[in-house]
C-alpha positions as CSV (number, residue, x, y, z in Angstrom):
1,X,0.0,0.0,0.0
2,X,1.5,3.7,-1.0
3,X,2.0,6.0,1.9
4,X,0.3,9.0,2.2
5,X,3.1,11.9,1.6
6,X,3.1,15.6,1.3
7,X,3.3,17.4,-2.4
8,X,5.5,20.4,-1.6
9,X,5.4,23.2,-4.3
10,X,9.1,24.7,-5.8
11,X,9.3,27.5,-7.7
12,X,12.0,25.9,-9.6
13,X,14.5,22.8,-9.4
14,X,17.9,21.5,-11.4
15,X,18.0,18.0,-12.1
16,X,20.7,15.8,-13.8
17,X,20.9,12.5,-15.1
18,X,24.4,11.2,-15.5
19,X,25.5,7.6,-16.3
20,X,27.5,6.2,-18.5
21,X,27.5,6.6,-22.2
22,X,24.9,3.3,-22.8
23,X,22.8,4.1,-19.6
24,X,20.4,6.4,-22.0
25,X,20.9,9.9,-20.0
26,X,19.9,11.6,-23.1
27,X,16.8,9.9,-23.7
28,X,15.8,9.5,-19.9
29,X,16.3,13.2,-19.5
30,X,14.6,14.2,-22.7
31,X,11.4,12.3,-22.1
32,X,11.9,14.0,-18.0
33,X,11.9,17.6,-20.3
34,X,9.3,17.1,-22.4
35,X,6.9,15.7,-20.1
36,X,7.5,19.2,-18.0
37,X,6.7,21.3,-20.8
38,X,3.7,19.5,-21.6
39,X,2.9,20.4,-17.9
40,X,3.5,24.1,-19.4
41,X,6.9,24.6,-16.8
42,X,9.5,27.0,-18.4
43,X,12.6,24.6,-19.0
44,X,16.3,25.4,-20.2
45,X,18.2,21.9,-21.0
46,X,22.0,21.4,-21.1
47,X,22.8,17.7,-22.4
48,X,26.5,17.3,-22.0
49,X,28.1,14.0,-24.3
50,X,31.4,12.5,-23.7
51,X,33.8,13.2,-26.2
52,X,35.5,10.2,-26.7
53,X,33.9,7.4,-28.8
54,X,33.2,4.6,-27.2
55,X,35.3,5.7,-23.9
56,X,35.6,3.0,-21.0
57,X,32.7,1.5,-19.9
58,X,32.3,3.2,-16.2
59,X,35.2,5.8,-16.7
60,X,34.7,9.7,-16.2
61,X,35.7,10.3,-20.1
62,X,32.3,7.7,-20.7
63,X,30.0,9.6,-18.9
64,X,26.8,11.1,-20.3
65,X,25.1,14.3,-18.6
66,X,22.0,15.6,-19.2
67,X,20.7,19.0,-16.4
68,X,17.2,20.4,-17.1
69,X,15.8,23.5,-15.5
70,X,12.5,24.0,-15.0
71,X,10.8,26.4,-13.1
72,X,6.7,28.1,-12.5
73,X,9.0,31.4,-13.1
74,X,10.9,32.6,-16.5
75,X,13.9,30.3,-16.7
76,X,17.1,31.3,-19.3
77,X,19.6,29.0,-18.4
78,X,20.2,24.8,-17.4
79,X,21.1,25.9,-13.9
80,X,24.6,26.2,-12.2
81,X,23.9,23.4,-9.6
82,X,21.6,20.8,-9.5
83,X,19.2,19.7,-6.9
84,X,18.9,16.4,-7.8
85,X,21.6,13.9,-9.3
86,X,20.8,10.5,-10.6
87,X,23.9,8.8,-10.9
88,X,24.1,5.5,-12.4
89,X,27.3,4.3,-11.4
90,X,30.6,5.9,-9.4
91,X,31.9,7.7,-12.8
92,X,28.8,9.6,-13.0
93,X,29.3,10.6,-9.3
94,X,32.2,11.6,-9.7
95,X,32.1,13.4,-12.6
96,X,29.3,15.7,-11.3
97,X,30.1,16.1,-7.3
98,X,31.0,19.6,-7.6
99,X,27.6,20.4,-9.5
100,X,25.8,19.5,-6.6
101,X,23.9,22.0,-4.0
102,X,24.8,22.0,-0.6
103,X,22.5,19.3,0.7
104,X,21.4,18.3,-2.6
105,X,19.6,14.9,-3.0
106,X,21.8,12.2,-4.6
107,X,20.2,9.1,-5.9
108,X,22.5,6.3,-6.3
109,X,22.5,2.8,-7.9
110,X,24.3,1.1,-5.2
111,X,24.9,-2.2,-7.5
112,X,27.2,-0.9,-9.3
113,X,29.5,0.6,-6.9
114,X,31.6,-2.8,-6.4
115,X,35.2,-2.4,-6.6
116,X,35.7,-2.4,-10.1
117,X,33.7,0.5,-10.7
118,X,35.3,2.2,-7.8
119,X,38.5,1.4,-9.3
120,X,37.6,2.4,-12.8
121,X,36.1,5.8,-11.8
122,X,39.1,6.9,-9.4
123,X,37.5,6.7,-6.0
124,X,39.7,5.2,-3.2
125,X,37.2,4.6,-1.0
126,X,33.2,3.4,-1.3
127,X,31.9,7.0,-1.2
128,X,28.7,6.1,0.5
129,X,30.6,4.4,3.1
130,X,33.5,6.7,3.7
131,X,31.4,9.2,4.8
132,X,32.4,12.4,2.2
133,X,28.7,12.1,1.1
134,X,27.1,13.2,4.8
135,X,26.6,16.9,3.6
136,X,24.3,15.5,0.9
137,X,20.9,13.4,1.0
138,X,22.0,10.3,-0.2
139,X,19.1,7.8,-1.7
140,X,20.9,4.8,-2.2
141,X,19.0,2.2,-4.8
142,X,20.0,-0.9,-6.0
143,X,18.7,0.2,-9.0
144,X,19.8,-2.9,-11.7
145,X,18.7,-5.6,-9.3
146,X,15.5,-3.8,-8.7
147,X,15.2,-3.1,-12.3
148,X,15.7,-6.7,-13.6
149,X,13.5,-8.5,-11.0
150,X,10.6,-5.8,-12.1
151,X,10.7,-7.3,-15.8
152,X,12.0,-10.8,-14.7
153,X,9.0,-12.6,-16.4
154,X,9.0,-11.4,-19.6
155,X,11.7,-13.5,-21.4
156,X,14.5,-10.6,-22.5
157,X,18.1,-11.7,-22.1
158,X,20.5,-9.8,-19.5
159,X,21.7,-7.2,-21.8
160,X,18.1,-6.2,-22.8
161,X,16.6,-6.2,-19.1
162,X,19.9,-3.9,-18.6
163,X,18.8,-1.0,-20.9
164,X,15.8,-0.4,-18.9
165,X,17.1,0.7,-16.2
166,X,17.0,4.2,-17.3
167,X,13.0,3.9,-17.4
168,X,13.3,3.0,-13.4
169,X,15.3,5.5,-12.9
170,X,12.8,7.7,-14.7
171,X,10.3,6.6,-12.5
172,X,11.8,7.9,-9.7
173,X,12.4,10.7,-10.8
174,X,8.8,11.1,-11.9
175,X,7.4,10.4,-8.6
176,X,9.7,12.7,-6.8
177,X,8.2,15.7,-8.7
178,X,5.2,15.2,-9.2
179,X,4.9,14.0,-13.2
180,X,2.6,11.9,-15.1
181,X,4.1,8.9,-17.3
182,X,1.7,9.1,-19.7
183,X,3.8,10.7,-22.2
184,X,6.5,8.5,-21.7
185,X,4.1,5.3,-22.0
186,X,2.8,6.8,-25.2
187,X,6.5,7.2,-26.5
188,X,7.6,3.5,-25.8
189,X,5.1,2.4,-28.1
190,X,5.6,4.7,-31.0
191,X,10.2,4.3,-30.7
192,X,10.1,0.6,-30.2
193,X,6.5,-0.2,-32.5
194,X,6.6,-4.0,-33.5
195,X,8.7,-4.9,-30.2
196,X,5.9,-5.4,-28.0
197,X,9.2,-7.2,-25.3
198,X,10.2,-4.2,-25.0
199,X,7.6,-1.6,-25.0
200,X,6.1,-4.0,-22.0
201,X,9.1,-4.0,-20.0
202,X,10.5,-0.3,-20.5
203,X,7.4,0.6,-19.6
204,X,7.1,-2.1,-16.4
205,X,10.8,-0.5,-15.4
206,X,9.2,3.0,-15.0
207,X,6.1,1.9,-13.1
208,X,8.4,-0.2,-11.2
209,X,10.6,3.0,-10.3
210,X,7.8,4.8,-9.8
211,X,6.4,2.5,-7.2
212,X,9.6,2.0,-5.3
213,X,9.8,5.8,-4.7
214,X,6.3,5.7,-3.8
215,X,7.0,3.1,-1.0
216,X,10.5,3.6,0.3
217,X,11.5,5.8,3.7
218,X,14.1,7.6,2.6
219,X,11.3,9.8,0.4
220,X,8.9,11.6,2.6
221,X,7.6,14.0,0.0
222,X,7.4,14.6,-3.4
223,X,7.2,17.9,-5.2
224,X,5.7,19.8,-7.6
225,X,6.6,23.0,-9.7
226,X,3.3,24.5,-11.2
227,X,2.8,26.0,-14.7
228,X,4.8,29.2,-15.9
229,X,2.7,32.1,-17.3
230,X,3.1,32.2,-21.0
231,X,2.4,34.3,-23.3
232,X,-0.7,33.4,-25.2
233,X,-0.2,30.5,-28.1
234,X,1.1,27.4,-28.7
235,X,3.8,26.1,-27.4
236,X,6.2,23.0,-27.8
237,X,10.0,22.0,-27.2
238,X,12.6,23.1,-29.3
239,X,15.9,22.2,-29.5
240,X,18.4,24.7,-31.4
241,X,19.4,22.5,-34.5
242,X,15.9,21.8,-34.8
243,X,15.0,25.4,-34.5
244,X,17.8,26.6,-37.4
245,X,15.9,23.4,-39.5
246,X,12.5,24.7,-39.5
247,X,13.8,28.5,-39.7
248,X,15.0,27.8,-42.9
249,X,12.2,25.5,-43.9
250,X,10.0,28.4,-43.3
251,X,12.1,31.2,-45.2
252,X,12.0,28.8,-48.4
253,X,8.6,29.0,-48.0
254,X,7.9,32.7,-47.4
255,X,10.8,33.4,-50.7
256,X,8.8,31.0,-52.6
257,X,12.4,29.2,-52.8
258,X,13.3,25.7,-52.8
259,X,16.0,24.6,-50.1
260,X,19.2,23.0,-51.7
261,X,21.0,21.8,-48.1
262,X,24.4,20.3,-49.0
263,X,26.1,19.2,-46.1
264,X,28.7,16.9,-43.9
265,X,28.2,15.5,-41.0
266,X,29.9,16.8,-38.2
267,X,29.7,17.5,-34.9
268,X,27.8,18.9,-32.9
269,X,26.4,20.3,-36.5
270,X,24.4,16.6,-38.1
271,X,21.0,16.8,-36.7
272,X,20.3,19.9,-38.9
273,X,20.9,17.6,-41.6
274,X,18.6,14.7,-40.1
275,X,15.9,17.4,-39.7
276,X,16.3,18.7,-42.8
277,X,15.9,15.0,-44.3
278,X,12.2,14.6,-42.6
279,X,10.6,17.2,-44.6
280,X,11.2,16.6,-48.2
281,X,7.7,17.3,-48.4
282,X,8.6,21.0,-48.3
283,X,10.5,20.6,-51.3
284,X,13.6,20.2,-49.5
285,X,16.9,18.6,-51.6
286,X,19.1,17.3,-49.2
287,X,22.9,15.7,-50.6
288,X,25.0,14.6,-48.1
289,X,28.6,15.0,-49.7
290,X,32.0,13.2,-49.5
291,X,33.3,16.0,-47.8
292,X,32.9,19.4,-46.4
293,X,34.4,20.6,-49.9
294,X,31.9,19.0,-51.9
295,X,29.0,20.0,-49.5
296,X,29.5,23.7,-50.1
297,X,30.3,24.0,-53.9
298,X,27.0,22.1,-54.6
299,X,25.2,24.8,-52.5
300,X,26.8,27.2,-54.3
301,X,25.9,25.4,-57.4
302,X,22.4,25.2,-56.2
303,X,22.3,28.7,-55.6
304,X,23.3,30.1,-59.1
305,X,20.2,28.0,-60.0
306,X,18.1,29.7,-58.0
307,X,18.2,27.8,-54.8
308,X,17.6,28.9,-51.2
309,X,21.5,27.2,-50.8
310,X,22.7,26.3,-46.9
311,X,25.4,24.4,-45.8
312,X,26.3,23.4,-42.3
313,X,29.1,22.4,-40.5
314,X,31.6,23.0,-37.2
315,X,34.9,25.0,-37.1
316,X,37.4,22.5,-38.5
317,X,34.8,22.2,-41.5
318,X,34.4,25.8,-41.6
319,X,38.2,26.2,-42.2
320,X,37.8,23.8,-45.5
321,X,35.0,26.0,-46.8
322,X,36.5,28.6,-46.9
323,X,37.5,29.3,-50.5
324,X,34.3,28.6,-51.7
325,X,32.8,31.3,-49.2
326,X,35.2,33.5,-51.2
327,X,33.8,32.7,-54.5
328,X,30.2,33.0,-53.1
329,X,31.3,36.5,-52.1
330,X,33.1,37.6,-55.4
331,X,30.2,35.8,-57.5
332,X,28.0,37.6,-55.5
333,X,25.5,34.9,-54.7
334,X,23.2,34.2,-51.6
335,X,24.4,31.2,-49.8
336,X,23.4,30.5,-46.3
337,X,26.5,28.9,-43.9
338,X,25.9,27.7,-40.6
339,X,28.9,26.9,-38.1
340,X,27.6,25.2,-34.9
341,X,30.2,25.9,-33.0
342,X,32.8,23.5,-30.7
343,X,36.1,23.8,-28.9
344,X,39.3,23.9,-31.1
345,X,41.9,23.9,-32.4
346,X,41.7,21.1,-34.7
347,X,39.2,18.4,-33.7
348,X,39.9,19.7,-30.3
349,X,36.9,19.2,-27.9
350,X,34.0,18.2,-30.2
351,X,31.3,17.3,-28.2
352,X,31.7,20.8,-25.8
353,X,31.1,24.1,-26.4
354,X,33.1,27.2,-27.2
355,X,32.6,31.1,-29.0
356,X,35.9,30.9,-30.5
357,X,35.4,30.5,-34.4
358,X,34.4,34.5,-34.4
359,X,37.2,35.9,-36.1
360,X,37.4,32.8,-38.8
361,X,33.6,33.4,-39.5
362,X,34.6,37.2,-39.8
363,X,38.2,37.5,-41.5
364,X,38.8,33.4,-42.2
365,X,39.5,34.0,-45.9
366,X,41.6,35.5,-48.8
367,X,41.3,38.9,-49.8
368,X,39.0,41.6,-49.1
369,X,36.3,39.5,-48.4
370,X,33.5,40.8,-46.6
371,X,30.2,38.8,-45.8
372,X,27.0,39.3,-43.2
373,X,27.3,37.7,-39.6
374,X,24.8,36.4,-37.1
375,X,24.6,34.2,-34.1
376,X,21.6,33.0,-32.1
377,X,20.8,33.4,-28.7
378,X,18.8,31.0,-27.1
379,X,17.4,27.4,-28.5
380,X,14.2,29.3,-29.4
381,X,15.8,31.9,-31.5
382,X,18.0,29.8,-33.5
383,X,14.5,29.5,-35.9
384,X,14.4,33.6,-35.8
385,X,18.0,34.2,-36.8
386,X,18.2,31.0,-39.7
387,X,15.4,32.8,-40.8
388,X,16.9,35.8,-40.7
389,X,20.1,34.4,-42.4
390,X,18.1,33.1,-45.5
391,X,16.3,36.6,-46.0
392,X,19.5,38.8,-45.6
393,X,22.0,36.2,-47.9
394,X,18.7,36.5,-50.4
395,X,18.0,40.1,-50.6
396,X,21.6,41.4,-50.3
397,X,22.9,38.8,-52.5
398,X,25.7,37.9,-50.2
399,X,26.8,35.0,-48.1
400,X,25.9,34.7,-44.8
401,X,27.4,32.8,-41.4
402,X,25.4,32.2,-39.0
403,X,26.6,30.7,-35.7
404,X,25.4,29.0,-33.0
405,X,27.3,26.8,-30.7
406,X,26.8,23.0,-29.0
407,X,24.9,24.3,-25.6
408,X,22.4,26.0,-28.4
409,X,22.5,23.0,-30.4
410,X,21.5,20.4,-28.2
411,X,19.7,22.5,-25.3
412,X,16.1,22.7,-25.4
413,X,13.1,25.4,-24.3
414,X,9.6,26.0,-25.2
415,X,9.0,27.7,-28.4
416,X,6.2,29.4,-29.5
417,X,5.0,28.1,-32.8
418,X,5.3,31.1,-35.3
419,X,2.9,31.9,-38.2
420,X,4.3,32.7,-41.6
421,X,2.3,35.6,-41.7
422,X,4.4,36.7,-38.3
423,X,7.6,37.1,-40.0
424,X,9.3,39.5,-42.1
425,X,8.5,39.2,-45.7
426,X,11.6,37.9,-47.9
427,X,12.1,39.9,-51.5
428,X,14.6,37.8,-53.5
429,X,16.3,40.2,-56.4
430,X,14.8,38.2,-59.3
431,X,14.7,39.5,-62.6
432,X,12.5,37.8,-64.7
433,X,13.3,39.5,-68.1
434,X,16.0,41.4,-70.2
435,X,15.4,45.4,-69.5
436,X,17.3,48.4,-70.1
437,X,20.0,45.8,-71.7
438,X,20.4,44.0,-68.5
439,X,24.1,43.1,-67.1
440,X,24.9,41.0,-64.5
441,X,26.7,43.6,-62.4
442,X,24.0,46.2,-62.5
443,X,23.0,47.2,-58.9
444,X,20.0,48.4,-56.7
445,X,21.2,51.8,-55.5
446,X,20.5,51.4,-52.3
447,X,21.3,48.2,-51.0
448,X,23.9,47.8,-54.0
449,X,23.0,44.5,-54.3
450,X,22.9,42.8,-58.0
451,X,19.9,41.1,-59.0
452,X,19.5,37.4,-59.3
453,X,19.4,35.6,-62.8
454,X,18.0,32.0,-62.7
455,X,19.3,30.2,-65.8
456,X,17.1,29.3,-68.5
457,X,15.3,32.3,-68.1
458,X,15.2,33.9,-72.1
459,X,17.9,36.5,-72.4
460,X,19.5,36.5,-69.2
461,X,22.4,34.1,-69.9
462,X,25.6,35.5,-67.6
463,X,28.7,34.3,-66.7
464,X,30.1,33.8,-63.1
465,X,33.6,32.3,-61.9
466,X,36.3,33.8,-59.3
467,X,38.1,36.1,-61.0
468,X,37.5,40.0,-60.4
469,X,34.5,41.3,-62.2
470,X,34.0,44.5,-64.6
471,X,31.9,46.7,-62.5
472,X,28.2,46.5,-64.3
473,X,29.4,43.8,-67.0
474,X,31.0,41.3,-64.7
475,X,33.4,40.7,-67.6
476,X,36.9,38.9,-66.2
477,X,39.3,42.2,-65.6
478,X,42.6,42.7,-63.9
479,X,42.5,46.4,-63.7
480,X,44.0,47.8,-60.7
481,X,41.4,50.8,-60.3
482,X,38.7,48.4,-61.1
483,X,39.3,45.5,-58.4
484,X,39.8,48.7,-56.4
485,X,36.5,50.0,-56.7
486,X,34.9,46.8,-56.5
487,X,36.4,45.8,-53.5
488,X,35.3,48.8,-51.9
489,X,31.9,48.3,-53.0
490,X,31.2,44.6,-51.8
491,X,32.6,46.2,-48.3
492,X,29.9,49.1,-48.9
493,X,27.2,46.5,-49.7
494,X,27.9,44.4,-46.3
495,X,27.8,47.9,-44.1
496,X,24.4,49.4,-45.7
497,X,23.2,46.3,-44.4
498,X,22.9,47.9,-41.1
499,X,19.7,49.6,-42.5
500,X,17.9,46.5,-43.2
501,X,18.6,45.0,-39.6
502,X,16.8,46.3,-36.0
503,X,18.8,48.7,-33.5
504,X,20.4,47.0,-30.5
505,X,18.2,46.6,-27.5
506,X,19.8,47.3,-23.4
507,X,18.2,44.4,-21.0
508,X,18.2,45.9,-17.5
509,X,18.9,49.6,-17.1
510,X,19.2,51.4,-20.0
511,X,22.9,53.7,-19.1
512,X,25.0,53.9,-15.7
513,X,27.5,52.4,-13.9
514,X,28.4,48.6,-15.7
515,X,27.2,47.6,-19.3
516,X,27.3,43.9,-19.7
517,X,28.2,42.7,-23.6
518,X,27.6,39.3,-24.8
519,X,27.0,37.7,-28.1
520,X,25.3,34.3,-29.1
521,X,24.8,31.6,-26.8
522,X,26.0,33.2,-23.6
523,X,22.4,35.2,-23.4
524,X,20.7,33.3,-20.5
525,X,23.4,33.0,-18.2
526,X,24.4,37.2,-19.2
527,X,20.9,38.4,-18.6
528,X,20.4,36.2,-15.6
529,X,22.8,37.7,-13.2
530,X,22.3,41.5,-14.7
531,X,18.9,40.4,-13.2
532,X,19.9,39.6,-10.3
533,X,22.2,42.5,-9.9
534,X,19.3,45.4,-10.6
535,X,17.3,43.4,-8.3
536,X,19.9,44.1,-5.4
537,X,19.6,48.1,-6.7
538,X,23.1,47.8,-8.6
539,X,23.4,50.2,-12.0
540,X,24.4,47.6,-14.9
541,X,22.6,47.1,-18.1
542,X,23.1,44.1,-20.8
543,X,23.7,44.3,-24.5
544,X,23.7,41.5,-26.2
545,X,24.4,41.1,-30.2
546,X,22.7,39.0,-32.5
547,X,24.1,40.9,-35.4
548,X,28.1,40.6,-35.4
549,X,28.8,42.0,-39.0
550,X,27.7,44.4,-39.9
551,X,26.8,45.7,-36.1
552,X,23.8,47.8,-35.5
553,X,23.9,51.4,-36.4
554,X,22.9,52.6,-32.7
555,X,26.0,50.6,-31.0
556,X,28.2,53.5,-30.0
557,X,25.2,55.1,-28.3
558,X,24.8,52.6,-26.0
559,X,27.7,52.4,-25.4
560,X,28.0,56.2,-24.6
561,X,25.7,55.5,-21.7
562,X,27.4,53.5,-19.4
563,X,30.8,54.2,-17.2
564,X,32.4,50.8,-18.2
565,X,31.8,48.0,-20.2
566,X,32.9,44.4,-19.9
567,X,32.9,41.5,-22.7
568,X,32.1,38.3,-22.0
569,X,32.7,35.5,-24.1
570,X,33.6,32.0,-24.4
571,X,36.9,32.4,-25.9
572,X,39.9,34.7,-25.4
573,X,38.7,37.2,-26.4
574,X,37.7,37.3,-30.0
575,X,34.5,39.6,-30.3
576,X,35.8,42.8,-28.2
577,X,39.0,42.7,-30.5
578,X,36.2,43.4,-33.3
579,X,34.8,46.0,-31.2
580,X,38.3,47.5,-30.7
581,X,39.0,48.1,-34.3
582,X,35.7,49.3,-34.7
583,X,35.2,51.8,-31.7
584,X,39.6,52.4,-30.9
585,X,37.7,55.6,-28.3
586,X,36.2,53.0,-25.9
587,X,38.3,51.2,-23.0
588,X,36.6,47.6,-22.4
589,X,37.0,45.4,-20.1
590,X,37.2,41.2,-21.1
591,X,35.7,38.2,-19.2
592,X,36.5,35.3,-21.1
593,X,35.6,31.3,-20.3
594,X,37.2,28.5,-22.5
595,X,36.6,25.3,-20.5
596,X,33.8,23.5,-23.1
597,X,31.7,24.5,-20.5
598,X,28.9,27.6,-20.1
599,X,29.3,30.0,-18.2
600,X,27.9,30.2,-14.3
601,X,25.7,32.7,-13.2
602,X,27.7,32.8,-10.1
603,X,31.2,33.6,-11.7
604,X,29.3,36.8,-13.8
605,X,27.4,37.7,-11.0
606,X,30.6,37.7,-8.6
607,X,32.7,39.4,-11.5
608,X,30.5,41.8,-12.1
609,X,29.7,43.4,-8.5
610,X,33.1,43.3,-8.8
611,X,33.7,45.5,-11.1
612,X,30.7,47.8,-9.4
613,X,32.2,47.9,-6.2
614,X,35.9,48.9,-7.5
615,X,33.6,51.9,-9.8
616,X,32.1,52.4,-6.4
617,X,35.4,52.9,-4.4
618,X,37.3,54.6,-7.3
């Protein structure tokens, strides 16, 4: 018989899964998220992959993370510290001890912390035994006994009944805060259709867990964290390489242009490729090429023939690209190239994020070659600004990076579901026929962009390559006062795109002591302690840049409101060097992280009053 217990209400919590690599984290946390924001909880998720392949079973490298945040209040980050760790064996303990609150609730699968495992993940002594765990409430499980005997009956082998563990886990975890399963039930039977086994016993494994936690001493109470107030719509959970997916599904659409997405998997960058791939309904073309080479030239080949052109990729493929981006630049095409970012050099830390492929996307290639720059924000954005990077690379007949990073990528937070009447109309250059003796050079006066000649269209044969162009006839020249001029005007082109892009926006106060500046991924965590900090009375403002090149025309005003102003990125330093050149009058200060990992709110919040308390003192 269940106890009775008490249901007491948070106002938001932290939770992490962490096991290892084949204990389904990922999927365990997932189905944990999306059940919340059916619930209609804010949520920020921060899945964190090993990078090795195929690491050590029950090492540290091995171990899978995956943190959600959720909250009844307006949530912008996966949390510093969790409340709650599930950890599946010693690694995963030991991996995440010093993400853990002060009195944090632990739950452990005491089965697998035999020797070995001990021994594999670097602990000396039992943990639960030795007593460096006392400062933590410790629910220790045998989880994989508990697991197996729940699903016993139903004929699977060992290594089956194994892999739904994670479900029991789940089941916990449900019954600790206060969440139905029927969303999970209804997903077993739709992922593992045809395997009624397994469907019966992952879902067995979570009522099992469920139940346990229902019964057991150590739980007193469960909890609950009630609905957020949203703005009225629909809602559903977005990740952020799903968001850039149907962003540029829905530009095609509004520019009456198919997509041409030639692309190579990399990471973190693939799953905009595998969402791509589900909706060839749209009218999507989808080539995976041989190599990050071939991936781009067909999109540029795509996009002379009139196709909404994207390619995707990380920095080390970004680097390969980059003569093509060149060509797209002096051909003056549209071509659309995202670069998820990932800690480098080389194939440095691919599974972690960094900020540090800023000055590549900006100044990566031969020449004077000039092109538009955006990043996203949040997971939710990442649809506005791929979007936004198919309207701009189409109406100002340029290429276009746009850059997220791997915590955008693979984090997750409601979205609201956008109308294609909501957006911003896209006008593609087209010309249609032969006017006025049409050239292929000949540009609009105002954005100086050149108009857009699908072949096959009568009388509007051209010729494009890489060599410098004839201004207006685009015939091959090597005139010095010619590549002069032209040069000078694709750098003109990229700056009057200022006018066709909004005026930076201040979060918090709007001029005085400290002005916070950000850029791309680091939003949540920025604006978060600025929050905080006006809440304590403190004079600091945030300004963070979706826009990189060119930058919004009203940038120097803000900045002429505030005493001081600090950078923080996740690099060394990359985007206040491009302020630097850009505004030499301005002192700026630099915070920079480059550990693969987000930053916390408490380091900004700490630096921060920091730097208000030495403006303070003088």
């Amino acid at each position: 018989m269940a106890k009775e217990h008490n249901a007491i209400e948070l106002e938001k919590v932290v939770i992490k899964f962490a096991g290892d690599s084949g204990d389904g984290m990922q999927l365990t946390g997932s189905q944990f998220t999306d059940t919340s924001a059916f619930l209609g909880n804010d949520i920020a998720t921060f899945p964190d992959f090993p990078a090795e392949i195929r690491a050590p079973q029950g090492t540290v490298a091995g171990v899978s993370g995956f943190q959600v945040h959720l909250g009844q209040v307006e949530i912008h980050t996966p949390g510093d510290l969790a409340d709650v760790l599930i950890a599946m064996n010693p690694a995963a303990l030991k991996a995440n001890l010093d993400w853990i609150k002060p009195a944090g609730t632990i739950v452990i699968d005491t089965d697998t912390f035999d020797k070995r495992n001990l021994d594999k993940a670097g602990f000396e002594n039992n943990p639960i035994e030795d007593g460096s765990l006392d400062s933590y409430n410790i629910i220790e499980c045998p989880l994989t006994s508990l697991n197996k005997e729940s699903i016993k009956d139903l004929g699977l082998d060992n290594k089956s009944m194994t892999r739904c563990k994670n479900m029991f886990a789940l089941g916990i975890v449900y019954w600790m805060f206060n969440r139905p399963m029927a969303q999970t039930l209804s997903f077993l039977e739709k992922k593992f259709q045809g395997k009624d086994a397994i469907i019966n016993a992952n879902k067995k494994a979570l009522q099992a867990g469920y139940n346990y936690a229902d019964t057991i001493e150590a739980l007193t109470s469960s909890y609950t964290v009630l609905p957020a107030h949203y703005e009225k719509g629909t809602y559903r959970n977005i990740a952020g390489n799903q968001g850039v997916a149907w962003g540029l599904l829905a530009a095609a659409q509004n520019s009456k242009r198919e997509i041409f997405f030639g692309s190579y998997p990399i990471t973190p960058a693939s799953d905009i490729l595998h969402e791509l791939a589900k909706h060839k309904h749209f009218g999507a073309k989808i080539f995976q090429a041989e190599d990050e080479i071939a991936a781009i030239c067909s999109a540029l080949g795509a996009s002379f023939a009139g196709s909404l052109a994207i390619t995707s990729t990380s920095g080390p493929g970004l680097a390969l690209k980059a003569e093509t981006v060149g060509l797209a630049v002096m051909a003056e095409l549209p071509l659309v190239i995202i670069n998820v970012q990932r800690g480098g050099p080389s194939t440095g830390l691919p599974t972690k994020t960094e900020q540090s492929d800023l000055l590549q996307a900006l100044y990566g290639r031969n020449g004077e070659c000039p092109a538009i720059v955006v990043a996203a924000s949040t997971p939710g954005n990442c649809f506005d600004y791929a979007y936004e990077a198919a309207r701009l690379t189409m109406e100002h007949m340029t290429p276009v990076l746009l850059l997220t990073d791997g915590y955008l990528a693979n984090g997750s937070a409601p979205w609201k579901i956008k109308k294609s009447g909501d957006m911003r109309e896209i006008n593609p250059p087209i010309i249609t026929e032969n006017k006025d003796n049409w050239t292929p050079y000949v540009r609009d006066p105002k954005t100086l962009a050149r108009q857009w000649a699908i072949p096959g269209t009568p009388n509007l044969e051209h010729r494009l390559g890489g060599l410098e162009k004839e201004e207006i006839t685009g015939n091959v020249s090597y005139d010095p006062e010619n590549h002069e001029k032209m040069s000078r005007i694709r750098a003109e082109k990229i700056e009057r795109v200022a006018d066709n892009i909004p005026e930076l926006k201040v979060d918090g106060q709007l001029s005085g002591d400290l002005l916070v500046v950000g850029w791309g991924g680091t939003y949540g965590h920025l604006l978060t302690a600025v929050n905080q900090l006006n809440i304590k009375g403190k004079s600091i403002g945030l300004a963070h840049f979706n826009y990189i090149n060119p930058l919004p025309k009203n940038t120097e005003e803000i900045f002429a409101n505030f005493k001081q102003i600090v950078v923080c990125e996740l690099n060394l330093g990359q985007f206040v060097i491009h302020l630097r050149s850009k505004f030499p009058n301005y002192s700026f200060l630099q915070y920079n992280k480059i550990s693969g990992l987000p930053f916390t709110i408490a380091q900004l919040y700490n630096v921060f009053n920091r730097i208000l308390e030495t403006e303070t003192n003088g």
